[in-house]
C-alpha positions as CSV (number, residue, x, y, z in Angstrom):
1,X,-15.0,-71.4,11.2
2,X,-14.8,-69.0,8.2
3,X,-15.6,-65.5,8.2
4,X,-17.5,-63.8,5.3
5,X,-17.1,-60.5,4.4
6,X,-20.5,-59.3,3.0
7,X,-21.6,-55.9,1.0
8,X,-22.5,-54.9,4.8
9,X,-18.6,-55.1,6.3
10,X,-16.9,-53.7,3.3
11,X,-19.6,-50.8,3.4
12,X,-18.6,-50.3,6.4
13,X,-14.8,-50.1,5.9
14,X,-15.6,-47.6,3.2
15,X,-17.3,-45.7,5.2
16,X,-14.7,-45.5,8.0
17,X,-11.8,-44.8,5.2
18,X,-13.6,-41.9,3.7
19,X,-14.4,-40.2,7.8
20,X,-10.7,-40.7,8.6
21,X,-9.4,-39.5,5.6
22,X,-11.9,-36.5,5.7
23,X,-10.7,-35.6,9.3
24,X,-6.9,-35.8,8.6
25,X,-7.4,-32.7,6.3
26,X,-7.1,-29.7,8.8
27,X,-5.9,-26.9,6.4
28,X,-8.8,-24.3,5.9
29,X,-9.4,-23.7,2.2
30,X,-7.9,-20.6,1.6
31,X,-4.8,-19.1,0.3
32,X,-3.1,-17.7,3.6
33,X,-4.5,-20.4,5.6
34,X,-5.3,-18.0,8.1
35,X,-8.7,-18.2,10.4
36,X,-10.8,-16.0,12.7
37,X,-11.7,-17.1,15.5
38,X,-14.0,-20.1,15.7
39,X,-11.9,-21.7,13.0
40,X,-13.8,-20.0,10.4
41,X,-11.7,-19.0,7.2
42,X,-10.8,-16.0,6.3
43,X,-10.0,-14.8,2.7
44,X,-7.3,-12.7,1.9
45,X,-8.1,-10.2,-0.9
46,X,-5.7,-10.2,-3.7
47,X,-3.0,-7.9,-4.2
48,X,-3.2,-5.5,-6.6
49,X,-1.0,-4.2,-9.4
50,X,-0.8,-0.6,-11.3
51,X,2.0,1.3,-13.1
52,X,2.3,5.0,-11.6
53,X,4.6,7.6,-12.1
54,X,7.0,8.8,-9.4
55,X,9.3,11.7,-9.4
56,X,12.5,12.4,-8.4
57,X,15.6,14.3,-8.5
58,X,19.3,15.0,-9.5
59,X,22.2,16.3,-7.4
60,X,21.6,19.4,-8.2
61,X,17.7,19.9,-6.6
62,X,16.5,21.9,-9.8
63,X,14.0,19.8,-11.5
64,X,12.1,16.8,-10.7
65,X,12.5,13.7,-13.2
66,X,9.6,11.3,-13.9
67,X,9.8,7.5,-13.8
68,X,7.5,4.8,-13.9
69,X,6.9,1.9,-11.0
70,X,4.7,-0.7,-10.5
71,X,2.9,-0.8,-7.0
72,X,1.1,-3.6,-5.3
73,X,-1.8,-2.3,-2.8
74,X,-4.2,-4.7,-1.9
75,X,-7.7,-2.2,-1.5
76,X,-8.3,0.4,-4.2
77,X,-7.6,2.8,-0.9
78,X,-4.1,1.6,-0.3
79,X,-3.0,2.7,-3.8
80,X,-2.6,6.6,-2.6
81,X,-0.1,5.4,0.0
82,X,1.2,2.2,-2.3
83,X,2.4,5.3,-4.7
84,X,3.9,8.0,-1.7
85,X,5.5,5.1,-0.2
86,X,7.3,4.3,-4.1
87,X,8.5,8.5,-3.7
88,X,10.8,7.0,-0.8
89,X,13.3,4.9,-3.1
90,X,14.3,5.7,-6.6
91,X,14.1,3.3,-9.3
92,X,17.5,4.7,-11.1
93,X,20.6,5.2,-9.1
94,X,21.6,8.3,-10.9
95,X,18.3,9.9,-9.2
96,X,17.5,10.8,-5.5
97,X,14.1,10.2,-3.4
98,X,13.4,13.0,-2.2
99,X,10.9,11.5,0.6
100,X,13.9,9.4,1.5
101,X,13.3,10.4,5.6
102,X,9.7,10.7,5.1
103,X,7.1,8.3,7.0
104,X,3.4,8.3,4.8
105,X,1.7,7.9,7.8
106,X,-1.9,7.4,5.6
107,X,-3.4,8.7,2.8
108,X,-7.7,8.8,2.9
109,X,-9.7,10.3,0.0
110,X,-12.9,11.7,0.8
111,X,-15.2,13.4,-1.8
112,X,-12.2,13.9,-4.3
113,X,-10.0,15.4,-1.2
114,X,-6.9,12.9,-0.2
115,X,-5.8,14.1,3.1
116,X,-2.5,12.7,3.4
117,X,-0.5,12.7,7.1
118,X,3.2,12.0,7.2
119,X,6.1,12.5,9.8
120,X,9.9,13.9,8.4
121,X,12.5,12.5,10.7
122,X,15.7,14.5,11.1
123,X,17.6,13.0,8.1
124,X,14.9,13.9,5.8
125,X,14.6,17.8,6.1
126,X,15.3,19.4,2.7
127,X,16.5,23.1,2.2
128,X,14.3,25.5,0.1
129,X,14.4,23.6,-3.1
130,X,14.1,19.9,-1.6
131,X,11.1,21.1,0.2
132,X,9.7,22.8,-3.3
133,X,10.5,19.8,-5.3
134,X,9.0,17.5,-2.5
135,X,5.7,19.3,-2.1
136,X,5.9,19.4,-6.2
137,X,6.8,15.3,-6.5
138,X,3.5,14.4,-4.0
139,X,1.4,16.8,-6.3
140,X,2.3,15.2,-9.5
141,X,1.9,11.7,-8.2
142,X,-1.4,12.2,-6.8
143,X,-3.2,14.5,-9.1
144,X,-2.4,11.3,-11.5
145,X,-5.1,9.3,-10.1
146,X,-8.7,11.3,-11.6
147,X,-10.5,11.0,-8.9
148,X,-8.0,13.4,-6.9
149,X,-9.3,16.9,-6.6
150,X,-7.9,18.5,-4.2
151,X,-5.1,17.2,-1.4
152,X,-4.3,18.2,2.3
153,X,-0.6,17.7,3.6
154,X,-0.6,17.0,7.4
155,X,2.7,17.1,9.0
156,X,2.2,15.1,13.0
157,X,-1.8,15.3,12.1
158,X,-1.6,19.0,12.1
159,X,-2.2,21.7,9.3
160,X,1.2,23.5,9.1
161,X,2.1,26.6,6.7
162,X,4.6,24.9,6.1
163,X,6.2,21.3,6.0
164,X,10.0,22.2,6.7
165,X,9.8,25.6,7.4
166,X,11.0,27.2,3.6
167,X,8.0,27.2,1.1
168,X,4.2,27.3,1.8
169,X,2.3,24.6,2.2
170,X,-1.1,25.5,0.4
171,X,-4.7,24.5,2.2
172,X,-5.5,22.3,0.0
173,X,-3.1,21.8,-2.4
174,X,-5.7,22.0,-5.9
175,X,-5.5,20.7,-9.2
176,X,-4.6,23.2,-11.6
């Protein structure tokens, strides 16, 4: 006896080759393929890009030089701390970071004030003229972005007259 394949059966075997195909897909459709829980998707926002200016010094701690980086942040937020975190390496070897041992802890602006915290380990405490160039190097890279009025240093969390104990730490630092 011969068997006929009708519109019905190969209907059906469409219909089975399009559900197991379907199913064998398991990747969530998004770039990180990361999910929340429940297996819903979760998108990644997408990193940013902006050219800042960063300052450094020489050997001799007299005078702070100015060079331009590129940052990636990925909320307009993360940019303050993108840029204080670029003031740790220098982009020319003939120049020296001077927030080398310095840990940006965070940076939050609120109504044109950017608090910033940070922590110096041992290696990264500066005599007089480090610590002037330093406080002077965060000033110039912040007060870049406009919206910047006014910043607050915070050594540990904790308003201190001073971050390493040579030059006053103004409350809050202003724009001139």
């Amino acid at each position: 006896m011969k068997r006929r394949f009708g519109y019905k059966h190969i209907l059906l075997g469409l219909t089975l080759s399009i559900a197991v195909t379907g199913c064998a897909n398991t990747k969530p459709n998004n770039p990180t393929n990361e999910t929340q829980g429940g297996g819903t998707p979760v998108e990644t926002p997408a990193a940013k890009q902006l050219k800042v200016k960063t300052f450094y010094t020489d050997d001799n701690l007299d005078k702070l030089f100015e060079r331009e980086v590129n940052i990636t942040y990925t909320a307009d937020s993360d940019k303050y701390k993108a840029a204080l975190d670029a003031l740790k390496t220098s982009p020319d070897a003939k120049l020296f970071p001077l927030s080398k041992g310095i840990t940006y802890r965070s940076a939050k602006l609120d109504s044109g004030n950017l608090t910033i915290d940070l922590s110096i380990a041992s290696d990264g405490r500066l005599g007089a003229p480090g610590e002037d160039l330093l406080v002077e190097s965060i000033r110039n890279s912040m007060f870049q972005f406009t919206e910047v009025k006014t910043i607050e240093i915070l050594v540990d969390g904790k308003k201190t007259e001073s971050m390493m104990g040579h030059v006053s730490l103004p409350h809050p630092i202003k724009r001139n």
